[in-house]
PyMOL Python script that loads the backbone (N, CA, C, O; Angstrom):
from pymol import cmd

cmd.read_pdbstr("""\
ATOM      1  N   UNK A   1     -15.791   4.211  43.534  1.00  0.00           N
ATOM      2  CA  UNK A   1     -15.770   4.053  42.095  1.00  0.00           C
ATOM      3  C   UNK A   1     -14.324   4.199  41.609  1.00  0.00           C
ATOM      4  O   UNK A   1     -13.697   5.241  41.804  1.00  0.00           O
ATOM      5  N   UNK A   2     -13.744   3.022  40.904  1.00  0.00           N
ATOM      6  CA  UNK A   2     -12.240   3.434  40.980  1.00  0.00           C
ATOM      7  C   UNK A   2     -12.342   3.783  38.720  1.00  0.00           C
ATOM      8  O   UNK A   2     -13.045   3.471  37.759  1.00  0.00           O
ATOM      9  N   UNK A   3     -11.149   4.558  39.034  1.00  0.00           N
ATOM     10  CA  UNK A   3     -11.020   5.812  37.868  1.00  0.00           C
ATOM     11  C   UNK A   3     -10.223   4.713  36.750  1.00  0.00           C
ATOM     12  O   UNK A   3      -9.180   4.085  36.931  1.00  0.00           O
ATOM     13  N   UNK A   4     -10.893   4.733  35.856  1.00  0.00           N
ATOM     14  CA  UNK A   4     -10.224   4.385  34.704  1.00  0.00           C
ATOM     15  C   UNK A   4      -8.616   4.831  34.293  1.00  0.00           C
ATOM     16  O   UNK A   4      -8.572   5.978  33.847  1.00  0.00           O
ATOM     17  N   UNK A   5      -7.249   4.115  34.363  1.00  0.00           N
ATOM     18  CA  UNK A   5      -6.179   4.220  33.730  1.00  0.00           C
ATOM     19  C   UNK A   5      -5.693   4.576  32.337  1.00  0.00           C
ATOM     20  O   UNK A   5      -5.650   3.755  31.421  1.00  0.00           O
ATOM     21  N   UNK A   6      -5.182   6.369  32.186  1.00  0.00           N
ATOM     22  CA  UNK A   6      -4.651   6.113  30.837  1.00  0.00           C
ATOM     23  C   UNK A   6      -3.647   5.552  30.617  1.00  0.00           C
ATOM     24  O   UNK A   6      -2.749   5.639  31.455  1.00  0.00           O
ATOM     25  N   UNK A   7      -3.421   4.675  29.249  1.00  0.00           N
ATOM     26  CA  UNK A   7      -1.725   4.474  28.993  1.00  0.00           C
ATOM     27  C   UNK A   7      -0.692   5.628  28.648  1.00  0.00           C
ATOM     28  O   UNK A   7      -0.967   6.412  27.740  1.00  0.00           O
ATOM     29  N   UNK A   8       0.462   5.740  29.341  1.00  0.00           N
ATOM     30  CA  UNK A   8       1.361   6.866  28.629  1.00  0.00           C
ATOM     31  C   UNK A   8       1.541   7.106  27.142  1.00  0.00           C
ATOM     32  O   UNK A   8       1.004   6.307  26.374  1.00  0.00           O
ATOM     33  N   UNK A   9       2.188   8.050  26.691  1.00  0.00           N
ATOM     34  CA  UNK A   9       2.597   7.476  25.451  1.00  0.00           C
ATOM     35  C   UNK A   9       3.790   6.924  25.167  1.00  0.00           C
ATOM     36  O   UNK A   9       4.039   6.546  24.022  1.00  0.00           O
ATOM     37  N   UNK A  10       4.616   6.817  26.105  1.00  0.00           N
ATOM     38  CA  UNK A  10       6.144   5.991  25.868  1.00  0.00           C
ATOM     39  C   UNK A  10       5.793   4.401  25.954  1.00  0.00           C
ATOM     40  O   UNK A  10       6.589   3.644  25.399  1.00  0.00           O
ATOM     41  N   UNK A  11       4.453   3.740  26.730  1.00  0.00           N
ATOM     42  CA  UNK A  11       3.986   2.522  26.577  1.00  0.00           C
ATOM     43  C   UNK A  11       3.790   2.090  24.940  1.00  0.00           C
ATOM     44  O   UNK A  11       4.024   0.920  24.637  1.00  0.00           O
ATOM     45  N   UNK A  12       3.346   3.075  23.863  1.00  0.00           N
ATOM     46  CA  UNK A  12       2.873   2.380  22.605  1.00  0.00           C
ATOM     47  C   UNK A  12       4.262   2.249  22.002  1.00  0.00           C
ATOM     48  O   UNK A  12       5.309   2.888  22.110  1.00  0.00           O
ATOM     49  N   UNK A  13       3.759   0.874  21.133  1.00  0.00           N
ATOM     50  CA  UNK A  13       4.874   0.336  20.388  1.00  0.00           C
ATOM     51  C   UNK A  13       5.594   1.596  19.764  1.00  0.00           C
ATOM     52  O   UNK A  13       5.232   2.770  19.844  1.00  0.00           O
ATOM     53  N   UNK A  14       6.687   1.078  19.130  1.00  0.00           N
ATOM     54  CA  UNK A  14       7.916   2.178  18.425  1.00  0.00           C
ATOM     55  C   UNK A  14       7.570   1.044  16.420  1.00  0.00           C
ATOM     56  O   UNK A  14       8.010   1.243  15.288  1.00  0.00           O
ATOM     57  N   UNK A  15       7.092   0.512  16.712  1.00  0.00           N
ATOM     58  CA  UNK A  15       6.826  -0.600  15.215  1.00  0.00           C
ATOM     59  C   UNK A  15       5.747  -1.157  15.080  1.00  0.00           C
ATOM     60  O   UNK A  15       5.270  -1.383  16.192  1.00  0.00           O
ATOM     61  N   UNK A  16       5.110  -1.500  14.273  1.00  0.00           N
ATOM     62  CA  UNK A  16       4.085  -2.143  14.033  1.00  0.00           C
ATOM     63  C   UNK A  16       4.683  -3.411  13.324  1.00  0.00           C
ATOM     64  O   UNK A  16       5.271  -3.642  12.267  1.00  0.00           O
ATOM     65  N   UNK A  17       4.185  -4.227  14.578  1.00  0.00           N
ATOM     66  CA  UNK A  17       4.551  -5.971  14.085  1.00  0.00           C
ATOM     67  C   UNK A  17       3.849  -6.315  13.416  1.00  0.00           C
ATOM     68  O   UNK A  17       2.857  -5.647  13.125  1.00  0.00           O
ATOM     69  N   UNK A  18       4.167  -7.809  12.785  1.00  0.00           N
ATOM     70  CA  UNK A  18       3.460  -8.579  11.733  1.00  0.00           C
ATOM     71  C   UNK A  18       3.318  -9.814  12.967  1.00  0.00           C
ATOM     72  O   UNK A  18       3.879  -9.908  14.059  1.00  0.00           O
ATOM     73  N   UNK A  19       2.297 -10.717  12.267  1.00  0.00           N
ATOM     74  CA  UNK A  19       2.202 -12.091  13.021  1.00  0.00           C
ATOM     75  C   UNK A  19       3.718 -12.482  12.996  1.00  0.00           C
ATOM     76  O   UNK A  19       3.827 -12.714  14.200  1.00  0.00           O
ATOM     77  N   UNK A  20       5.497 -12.825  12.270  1.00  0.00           N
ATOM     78  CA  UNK A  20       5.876 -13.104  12.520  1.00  0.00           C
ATOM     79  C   UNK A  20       6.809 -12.088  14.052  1.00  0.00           C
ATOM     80  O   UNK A  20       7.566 -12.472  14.944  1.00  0.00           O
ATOM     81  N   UNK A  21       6.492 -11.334  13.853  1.00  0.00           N
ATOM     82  CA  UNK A  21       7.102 -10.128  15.188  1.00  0.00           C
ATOM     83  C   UNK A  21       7.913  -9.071  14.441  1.00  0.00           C
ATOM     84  O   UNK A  21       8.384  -8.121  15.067  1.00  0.00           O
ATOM     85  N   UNK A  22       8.067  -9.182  13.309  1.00  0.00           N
ATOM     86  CA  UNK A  22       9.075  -8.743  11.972  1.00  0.00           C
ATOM     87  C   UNK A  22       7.945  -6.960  11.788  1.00  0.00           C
ATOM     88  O   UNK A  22       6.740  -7.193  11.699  1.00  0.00           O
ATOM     89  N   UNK A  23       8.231  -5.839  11.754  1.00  0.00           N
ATOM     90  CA  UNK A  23       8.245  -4.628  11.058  1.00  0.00           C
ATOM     91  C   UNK A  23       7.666  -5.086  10.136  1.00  0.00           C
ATOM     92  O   UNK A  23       8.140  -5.567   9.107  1.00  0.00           O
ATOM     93  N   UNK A  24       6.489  -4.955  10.475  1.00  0.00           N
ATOM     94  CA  UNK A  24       5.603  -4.868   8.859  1.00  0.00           C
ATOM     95  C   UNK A  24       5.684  -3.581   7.945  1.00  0.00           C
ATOM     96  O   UNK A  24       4.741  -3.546   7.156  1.00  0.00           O
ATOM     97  N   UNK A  25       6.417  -2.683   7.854  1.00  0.00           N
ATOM     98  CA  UNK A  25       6.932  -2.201   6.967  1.00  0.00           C
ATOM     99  C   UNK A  25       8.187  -2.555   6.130  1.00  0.00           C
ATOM    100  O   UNK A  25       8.571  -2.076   5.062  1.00  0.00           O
ATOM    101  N   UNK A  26       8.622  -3.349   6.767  1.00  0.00           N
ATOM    102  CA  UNK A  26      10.248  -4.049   6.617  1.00  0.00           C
ATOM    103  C   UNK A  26      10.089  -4.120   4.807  1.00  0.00           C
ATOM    104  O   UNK A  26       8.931  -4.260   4.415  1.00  0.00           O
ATOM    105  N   UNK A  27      10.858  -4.057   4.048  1.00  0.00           N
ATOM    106  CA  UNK A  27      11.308  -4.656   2.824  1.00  0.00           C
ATOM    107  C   UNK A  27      12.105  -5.681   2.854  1.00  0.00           C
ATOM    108  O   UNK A  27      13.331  -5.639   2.750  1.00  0.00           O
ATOM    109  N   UNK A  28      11.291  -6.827   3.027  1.00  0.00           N
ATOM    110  CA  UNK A  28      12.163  -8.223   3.182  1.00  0.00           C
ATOM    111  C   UNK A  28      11.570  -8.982   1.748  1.00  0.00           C
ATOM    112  O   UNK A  28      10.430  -8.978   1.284  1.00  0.00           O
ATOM    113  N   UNK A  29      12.622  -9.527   1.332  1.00  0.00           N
ATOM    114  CA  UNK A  29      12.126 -10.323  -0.011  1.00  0.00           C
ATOM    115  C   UNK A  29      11.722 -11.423   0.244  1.00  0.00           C
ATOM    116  O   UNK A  29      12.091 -11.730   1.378  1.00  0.00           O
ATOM    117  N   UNK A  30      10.966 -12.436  -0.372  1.00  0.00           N
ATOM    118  CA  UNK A  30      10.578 -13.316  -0.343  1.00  0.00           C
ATOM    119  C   UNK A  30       8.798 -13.488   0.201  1.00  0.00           C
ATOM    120  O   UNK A  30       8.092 -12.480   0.161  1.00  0.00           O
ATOM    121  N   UNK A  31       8.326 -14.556   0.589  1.00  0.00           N
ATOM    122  CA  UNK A  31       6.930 -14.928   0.496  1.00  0.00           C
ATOM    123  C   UNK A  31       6.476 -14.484   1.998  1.00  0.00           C
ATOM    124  O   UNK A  31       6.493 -15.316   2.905  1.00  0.00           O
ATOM    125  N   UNK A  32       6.114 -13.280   2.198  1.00  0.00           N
ATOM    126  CA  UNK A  32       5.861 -12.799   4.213  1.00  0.00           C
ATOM    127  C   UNK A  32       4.427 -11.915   3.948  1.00  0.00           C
ATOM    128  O   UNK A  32       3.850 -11.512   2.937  1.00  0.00           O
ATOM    129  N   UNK A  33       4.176 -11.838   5.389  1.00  0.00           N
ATOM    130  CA  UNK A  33       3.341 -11.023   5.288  1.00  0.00           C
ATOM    131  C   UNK A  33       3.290  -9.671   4.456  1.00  0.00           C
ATOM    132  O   UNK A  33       2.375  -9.304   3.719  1.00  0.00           O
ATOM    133  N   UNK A  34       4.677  -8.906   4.786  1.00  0.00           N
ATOM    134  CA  UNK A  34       5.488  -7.585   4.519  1.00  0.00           C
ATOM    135  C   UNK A  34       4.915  -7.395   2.887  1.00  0.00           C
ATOM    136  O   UNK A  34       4.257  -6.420   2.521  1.00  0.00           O
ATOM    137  N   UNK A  35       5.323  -8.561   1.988  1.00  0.00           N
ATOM    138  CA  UNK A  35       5.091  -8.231   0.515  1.00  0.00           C
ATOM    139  C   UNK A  35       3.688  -7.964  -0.015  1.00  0.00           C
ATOM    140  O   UNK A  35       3.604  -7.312  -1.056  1.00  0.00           O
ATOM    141  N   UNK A  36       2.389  -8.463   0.680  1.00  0.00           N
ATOM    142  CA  UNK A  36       1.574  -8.338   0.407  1.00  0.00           C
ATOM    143  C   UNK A  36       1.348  -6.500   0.782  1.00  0.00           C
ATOM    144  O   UNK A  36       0.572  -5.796   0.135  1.00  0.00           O
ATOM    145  N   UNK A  37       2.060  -6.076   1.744  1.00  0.00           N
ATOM    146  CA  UNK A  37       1.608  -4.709   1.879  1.00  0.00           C
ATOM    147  C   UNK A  37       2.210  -4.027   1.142  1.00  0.00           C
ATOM    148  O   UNK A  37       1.660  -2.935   0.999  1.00  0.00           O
ATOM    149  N   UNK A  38       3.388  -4.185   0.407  1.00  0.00           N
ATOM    150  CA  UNK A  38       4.429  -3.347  -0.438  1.00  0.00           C
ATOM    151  C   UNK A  38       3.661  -3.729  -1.541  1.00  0.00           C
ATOM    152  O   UNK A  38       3.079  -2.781  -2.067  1.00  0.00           O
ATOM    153  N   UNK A  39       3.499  -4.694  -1.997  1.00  0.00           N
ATOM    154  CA  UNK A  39       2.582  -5.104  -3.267  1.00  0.00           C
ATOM    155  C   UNK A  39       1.033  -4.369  -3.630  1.00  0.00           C
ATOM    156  O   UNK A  39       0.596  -4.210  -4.770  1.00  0.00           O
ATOM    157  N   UNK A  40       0.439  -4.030  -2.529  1.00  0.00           N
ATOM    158  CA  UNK A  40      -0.596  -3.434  -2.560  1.00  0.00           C
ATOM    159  C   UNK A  40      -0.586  -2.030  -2.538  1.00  0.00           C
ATOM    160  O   UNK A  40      -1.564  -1.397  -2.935  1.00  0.00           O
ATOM    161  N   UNK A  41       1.002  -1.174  -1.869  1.00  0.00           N
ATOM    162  CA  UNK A  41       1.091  -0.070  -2.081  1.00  0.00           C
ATOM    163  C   UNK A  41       1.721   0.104  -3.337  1.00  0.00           C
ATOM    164  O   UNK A  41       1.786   1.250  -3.784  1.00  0.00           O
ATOM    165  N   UNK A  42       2.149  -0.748  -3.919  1.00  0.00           N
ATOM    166  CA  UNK A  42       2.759  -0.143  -5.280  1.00  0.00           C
ATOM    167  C   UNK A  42       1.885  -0.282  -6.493  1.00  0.00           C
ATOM    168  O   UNK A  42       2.000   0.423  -7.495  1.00  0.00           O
ATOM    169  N   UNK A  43       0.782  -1.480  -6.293  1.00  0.00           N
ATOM    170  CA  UNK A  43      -1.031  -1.360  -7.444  1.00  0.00           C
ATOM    171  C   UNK A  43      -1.298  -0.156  -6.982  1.00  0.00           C
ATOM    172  O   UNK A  43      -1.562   0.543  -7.960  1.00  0.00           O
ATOM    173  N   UNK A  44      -1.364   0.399  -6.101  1.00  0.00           N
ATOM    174  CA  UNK A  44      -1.739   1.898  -5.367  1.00  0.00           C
ATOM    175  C   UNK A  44      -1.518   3.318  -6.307  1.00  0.00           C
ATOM    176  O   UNK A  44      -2.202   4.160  -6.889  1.00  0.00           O
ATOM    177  N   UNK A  45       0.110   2.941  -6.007  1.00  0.00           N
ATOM    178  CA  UNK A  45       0.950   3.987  -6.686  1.00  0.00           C
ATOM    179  C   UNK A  45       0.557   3.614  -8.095  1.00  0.00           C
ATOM    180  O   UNK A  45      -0.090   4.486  -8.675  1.00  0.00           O
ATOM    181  N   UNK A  46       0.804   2.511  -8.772  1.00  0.00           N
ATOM    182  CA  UNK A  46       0.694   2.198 -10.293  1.00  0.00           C
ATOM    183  C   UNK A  46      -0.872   2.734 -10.922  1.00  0.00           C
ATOM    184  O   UNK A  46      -0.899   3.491 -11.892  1.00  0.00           O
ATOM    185  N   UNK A  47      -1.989   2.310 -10.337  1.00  0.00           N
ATOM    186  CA  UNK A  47      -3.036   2.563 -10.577  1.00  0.00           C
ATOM    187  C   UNK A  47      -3.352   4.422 -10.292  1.00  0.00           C
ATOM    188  O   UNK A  47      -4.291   5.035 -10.799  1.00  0.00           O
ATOM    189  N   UNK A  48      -2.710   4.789  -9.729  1.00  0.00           N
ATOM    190  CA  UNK A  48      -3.232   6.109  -9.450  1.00  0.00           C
ATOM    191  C   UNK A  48      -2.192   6.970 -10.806  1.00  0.00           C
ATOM    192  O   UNK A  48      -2.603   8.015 -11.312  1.00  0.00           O
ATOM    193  N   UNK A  49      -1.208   6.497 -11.122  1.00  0.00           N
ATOM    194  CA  UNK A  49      -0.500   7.343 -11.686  1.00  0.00           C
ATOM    195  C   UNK A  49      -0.991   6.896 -13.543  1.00  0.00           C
ATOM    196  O   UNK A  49      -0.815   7.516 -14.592  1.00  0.00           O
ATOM    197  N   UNK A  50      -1.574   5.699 -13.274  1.00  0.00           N
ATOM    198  CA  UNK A  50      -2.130   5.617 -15.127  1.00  0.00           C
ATOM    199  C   UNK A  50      -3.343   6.147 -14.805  1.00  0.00           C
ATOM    200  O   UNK A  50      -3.864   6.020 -15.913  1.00  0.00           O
ATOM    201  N   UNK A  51      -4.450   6.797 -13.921  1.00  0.00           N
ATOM    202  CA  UNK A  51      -5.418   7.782 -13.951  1.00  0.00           C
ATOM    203  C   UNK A  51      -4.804   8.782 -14.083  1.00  0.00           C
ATOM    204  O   UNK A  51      -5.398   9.416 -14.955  1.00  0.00           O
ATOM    205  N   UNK A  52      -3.733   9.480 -13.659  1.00  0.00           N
ATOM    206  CA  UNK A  52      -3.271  10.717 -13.781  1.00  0.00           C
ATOM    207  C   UNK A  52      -2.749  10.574 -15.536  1.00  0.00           C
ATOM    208  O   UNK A  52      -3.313  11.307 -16.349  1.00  0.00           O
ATOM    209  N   UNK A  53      -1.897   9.812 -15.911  1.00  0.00           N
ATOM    210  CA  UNK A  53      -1.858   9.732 -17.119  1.00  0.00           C
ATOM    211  C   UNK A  53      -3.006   9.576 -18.318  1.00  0.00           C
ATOM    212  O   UNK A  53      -2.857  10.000 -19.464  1.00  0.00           O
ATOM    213  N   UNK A  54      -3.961   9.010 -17.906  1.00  0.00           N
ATOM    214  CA  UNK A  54      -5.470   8.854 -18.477  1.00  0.00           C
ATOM    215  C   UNK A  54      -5.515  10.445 -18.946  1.00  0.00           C
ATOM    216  O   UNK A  54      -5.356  10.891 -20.082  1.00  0.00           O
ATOM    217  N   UNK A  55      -5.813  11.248 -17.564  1.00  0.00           N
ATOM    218  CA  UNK A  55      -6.364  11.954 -17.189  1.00  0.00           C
ATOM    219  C   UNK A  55      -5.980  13.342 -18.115  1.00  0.00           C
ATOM    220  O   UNK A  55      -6.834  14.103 -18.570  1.00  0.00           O
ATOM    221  N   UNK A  56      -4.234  13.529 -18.321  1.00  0.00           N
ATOM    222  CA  UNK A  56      -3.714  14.111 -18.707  1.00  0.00           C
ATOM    223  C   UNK A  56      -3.665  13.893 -20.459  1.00  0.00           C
ATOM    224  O   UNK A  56      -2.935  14.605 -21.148  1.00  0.00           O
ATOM    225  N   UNK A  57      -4.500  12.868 -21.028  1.00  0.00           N
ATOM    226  CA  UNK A  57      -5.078  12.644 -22.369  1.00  0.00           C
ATOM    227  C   UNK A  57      -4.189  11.662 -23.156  1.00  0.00           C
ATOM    228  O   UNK A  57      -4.412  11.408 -24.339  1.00  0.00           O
ATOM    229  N   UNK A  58      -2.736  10.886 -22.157  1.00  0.00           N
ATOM    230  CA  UNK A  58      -2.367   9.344 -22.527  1.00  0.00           C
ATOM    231  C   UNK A  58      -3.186   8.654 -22.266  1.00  0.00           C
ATOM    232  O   UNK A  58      -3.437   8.543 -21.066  1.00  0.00           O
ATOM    233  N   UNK A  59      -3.906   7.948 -23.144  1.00  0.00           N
ATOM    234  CA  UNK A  59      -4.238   6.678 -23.051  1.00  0.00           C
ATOM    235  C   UNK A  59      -4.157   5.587 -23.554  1.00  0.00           C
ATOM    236  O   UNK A  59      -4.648   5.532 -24.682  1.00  0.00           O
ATOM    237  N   UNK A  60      -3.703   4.621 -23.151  1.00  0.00           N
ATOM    238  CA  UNK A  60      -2.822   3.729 -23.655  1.00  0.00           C
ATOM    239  C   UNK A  60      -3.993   2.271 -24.389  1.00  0.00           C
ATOM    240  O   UNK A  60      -3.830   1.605 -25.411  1.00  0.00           O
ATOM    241  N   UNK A  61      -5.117   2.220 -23.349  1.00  0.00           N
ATOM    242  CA  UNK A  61      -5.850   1.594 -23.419  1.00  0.00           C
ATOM    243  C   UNK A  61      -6.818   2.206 -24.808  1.00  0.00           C
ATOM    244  O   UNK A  61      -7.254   1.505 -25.721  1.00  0.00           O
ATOM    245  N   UNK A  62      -6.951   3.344 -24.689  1.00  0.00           N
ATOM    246  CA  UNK A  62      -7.657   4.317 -25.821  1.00  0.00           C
ATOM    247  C   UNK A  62      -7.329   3.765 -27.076  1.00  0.00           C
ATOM    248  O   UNK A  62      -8.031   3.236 -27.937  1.00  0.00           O
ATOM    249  N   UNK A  63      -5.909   4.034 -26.995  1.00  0.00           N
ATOM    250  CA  UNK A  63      -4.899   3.854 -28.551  1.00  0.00           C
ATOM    251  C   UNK A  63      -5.277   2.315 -28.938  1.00  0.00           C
ATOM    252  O   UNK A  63      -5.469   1.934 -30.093  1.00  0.00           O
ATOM    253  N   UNK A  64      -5.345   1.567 -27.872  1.00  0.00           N
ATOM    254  CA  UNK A  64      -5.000   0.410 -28.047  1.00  0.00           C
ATOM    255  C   UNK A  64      -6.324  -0.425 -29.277  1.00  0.00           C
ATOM    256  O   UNK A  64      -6.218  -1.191 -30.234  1.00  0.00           O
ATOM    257  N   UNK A  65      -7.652   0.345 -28.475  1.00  0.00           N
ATOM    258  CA  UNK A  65      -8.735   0.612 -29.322  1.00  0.00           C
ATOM    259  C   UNK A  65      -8.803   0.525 -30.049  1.00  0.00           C
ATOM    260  O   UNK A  65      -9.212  -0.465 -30.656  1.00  0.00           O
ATOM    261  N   UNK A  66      -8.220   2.117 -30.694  1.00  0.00           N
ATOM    262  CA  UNK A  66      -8.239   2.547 -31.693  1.00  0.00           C
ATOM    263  C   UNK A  66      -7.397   1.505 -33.420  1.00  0.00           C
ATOM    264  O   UNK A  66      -7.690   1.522 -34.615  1.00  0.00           O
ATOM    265  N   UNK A  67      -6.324   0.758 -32.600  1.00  0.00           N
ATOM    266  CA  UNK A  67      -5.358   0.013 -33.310  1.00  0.00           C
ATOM    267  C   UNK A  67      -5.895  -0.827 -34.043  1.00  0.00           C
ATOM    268  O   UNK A  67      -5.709  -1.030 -35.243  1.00  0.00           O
ATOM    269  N   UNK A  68      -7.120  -1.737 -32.749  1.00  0.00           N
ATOM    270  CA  UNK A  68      -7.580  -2.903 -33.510  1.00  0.00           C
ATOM    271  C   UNK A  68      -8.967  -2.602 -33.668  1.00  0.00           C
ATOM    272  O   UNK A  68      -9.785  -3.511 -33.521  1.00  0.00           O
ATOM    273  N   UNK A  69      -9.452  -1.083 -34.037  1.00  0.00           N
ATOM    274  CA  UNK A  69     -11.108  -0.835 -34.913  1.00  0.00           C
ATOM    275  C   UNK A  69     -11.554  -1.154 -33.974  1.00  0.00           C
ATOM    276  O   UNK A  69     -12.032  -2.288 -33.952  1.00  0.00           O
ATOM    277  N   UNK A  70     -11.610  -0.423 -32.904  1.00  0.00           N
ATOM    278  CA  UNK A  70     -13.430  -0.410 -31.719  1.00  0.00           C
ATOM    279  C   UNK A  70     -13.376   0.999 -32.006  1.00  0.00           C
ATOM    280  O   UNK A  70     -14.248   1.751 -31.571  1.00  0.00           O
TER     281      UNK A  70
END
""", "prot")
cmd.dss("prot")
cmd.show_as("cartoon", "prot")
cmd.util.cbc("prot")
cmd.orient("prot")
């Protein structure tokens, strides 16, 4: 019965590629894979920090309401 092989850990990547081979963390401008993940972490960041602002009794959307009578 032959024994299953672990991989080391100096075998795993040092980066996580994108389909072009490019650091998908990279901050590269233009139309890449890369922007869709920076784009989605920063709705992330944006959306979490107007709940915290909600939360903390700005509301912007509230006021906004209030401006035009709902």
């Amino acid at each position: 019965m032959a024994t299953q092989e672990t991989r080391p850990a100096t075998d795993l990547p040092t980066v996580a590629t994108a389909y072009n081979g490019v650091d998908r963390n990279a901050f590269i401008f233009g139309w890449n894979p890369q922007a869709e993940l920076w784009n989605g972490r920063l709705a992330a960041i944006g959306f979490l920090a107007y709940l915290l602002w909600d939360l903390a009794g700005y509301s912007v959307l509230r006021d906004v309401l209030h401006i035009i009578g709902y």
